[in-house]
C-alpha positions as CSV (number, residue, x, y, z in Angstrom):
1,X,-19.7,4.3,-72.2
2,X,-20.7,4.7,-68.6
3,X,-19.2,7.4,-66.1
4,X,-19.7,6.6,-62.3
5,X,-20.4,4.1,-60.3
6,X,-24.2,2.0,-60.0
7,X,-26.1,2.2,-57.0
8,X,-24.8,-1.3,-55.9
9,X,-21.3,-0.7,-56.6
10,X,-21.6,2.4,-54.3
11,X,-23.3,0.2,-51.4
12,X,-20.2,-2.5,-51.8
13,X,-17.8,0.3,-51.3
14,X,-19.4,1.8,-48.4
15,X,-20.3,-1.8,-46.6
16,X,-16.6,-2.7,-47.1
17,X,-15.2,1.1,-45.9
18,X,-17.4,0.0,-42.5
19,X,-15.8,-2.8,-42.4
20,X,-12.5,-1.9,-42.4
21,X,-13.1,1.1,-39.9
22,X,-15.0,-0.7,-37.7
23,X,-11.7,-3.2,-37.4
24,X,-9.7,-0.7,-36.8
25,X,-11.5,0.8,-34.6
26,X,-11.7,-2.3,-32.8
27,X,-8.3,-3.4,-32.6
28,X,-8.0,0.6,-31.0
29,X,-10.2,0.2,-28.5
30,X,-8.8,-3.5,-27.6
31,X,-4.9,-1.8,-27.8
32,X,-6.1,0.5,-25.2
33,X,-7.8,-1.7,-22.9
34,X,-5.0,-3.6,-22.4
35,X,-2.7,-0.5,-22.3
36,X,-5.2,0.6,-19.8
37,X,-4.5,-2.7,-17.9
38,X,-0.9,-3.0,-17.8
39,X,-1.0,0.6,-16.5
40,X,-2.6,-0.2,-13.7
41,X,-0.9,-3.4,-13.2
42,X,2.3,-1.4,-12.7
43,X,0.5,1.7,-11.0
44,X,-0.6,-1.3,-7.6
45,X,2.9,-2.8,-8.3
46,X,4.7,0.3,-7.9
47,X,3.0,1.4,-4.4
48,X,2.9,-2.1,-3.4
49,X,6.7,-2.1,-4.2
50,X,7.2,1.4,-2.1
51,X,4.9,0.0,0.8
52,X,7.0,-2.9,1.4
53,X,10.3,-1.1,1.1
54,X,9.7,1.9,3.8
55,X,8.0,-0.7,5.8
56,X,11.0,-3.2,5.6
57,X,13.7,-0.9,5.7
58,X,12.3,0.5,8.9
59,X,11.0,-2.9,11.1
60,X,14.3,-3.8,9.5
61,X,15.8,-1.8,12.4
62,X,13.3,-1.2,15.0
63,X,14.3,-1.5,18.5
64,X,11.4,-3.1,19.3
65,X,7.9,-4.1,18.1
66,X,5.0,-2.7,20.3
67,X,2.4,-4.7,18.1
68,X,1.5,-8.3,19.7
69,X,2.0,-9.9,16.2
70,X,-0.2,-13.0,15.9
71,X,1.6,-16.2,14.9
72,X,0.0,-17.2,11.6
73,X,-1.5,-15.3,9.0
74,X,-4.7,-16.3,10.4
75,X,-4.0,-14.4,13.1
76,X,-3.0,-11.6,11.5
77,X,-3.4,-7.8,12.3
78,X,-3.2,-5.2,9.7
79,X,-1.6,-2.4,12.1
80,X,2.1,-2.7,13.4
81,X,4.1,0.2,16.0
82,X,7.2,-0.7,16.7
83,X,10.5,2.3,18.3
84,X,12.8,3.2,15.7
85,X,16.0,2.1,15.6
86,X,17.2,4.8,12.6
87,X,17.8,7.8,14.7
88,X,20.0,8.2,18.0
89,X,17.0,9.5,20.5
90,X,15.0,6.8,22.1
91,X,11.1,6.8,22.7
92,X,10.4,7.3,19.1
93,X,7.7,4.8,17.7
94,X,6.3,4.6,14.2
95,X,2.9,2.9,13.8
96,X,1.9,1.4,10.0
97,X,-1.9,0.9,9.4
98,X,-3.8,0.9,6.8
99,X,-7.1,3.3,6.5
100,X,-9.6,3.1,3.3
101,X,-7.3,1.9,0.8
102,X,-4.6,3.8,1.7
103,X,-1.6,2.4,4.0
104,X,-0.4,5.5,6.2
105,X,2.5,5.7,8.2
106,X,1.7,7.6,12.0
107,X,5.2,8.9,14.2
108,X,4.1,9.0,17.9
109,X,5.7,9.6,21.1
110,X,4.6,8.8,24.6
111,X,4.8,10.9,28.0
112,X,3.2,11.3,31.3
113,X,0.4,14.1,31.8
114,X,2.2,15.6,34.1
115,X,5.8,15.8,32.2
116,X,5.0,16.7,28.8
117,X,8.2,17.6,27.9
118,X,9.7,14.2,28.8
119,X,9.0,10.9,26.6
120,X,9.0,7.9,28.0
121,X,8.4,4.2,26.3
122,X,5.1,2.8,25.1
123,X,4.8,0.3,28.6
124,X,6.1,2.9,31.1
125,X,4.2,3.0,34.4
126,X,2.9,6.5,35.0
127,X,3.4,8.3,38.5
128,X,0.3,8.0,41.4
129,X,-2.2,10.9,39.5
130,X,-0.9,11.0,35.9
131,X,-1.6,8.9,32.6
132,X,0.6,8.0,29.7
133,X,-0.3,9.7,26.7
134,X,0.8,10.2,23.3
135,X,1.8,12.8,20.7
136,X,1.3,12.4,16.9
137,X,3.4,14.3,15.1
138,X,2.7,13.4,11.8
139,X,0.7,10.8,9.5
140,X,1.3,10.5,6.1
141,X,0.3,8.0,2.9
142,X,2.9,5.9,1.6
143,X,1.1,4.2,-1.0
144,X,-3.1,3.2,-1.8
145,X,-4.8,0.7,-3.7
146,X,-4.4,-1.5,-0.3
147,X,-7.5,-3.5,0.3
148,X,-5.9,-5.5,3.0
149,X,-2.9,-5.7,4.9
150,X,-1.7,-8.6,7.2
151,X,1.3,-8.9,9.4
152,X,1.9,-11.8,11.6
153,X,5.2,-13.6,13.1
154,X,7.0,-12.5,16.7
155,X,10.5,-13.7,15.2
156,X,10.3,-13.2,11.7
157,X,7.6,-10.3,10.6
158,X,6.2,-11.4,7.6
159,X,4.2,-8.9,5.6
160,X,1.2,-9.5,3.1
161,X,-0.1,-6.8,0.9
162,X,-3.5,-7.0,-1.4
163,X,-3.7,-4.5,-3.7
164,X,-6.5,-3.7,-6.3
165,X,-7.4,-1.0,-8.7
166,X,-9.4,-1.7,-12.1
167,X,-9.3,-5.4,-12.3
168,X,-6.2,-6.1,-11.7
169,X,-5.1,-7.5,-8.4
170,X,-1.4,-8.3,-6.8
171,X,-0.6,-10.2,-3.3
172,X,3.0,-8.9,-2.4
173,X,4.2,-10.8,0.0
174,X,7.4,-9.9,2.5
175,X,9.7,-11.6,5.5
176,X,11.7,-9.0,7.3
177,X,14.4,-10.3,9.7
178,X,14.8,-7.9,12.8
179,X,18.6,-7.0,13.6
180,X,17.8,-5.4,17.0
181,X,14.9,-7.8,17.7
């Protein structure tokens, strides 16, 4: 009668136990990679999706677009001011660039040197002696992951956002229609 296992019994066992953990383990690693991936996938999505909405919902309105928009995505610019048309006061322009990979959003206003109390529009003529400057009074980041931004079209603004991080990659494309253009 024999009690215990023989030296290649004991070497089956093990090779099979390495087996199986080394599947698991496998079939971890590959469940987190692609958890990993659709993370990111709806990390870009989700700034992409908050670009495009602040920047629609306020060209949407503008007054006017300072930016000479190209007419084909080919002559694109990735930069765009433009007045507000959300608040009552006039003389209040909002430029949307975009800086590493981040897209910021710049408010600015315009005056003459000597009148710095005063604003005036982007175009204004200053008096004989005096310049037209601006004021920046804020810039903030609205979303990142951008590696390129285009906006093109005088009539109808259309908006192109590339976004990257890992690698996974989204194009979110956008036509805003103007109501006070």
């Amino acid at each position: 009668m024999k009690n215990g296992f023989t030296l290649t019994e004991l070497l089956i066992t093990i090779a099979i136990l390495v087996l199986v953990i080394g599947a698991v383990y496998s079939g971890y690693l590959l469940s987190r990679q692609a958890f990993q991936k659709g993370e990111n996938a709806a990390e870009i999505l989700q700034n992409g999706r908050v670009i495009l909405e602040r920047m629609t919902r306020e060209i949407r309105q503008a007054r006017e677009i300072v930016t000479e928009l190209g007419l084909t995505i080919d002559e694109a610019t990735s930069t765009i001011e433009f007045e507000d048309g959300h608040i009552g006061e006039r003389y209040y322009y909002i430029r949307y660039f975009k800086e590493g990979s981040n897209v910021k959003k710049e408010i600015k206003r315009y005056y003459f040197s000597g009148d710095p109390g005063t604003y005036v529009a982007w175009n204004a003529t200053p008096p004989e002696g005096q310049e037209l400057l601006t004021i920046t009074t804020s810039i903030g980041t609205i979303g990142e992951y951008a590696t390129d931004l285009k906006i093109w079209g005088p009539r109808v603004v259309n908006i192109s956002i590339f976004l990257e991080k890992g690698d996974q990659k989204i194009n979110l494309p956008a036509k805003i229609f103007g109501r006070n253009l």
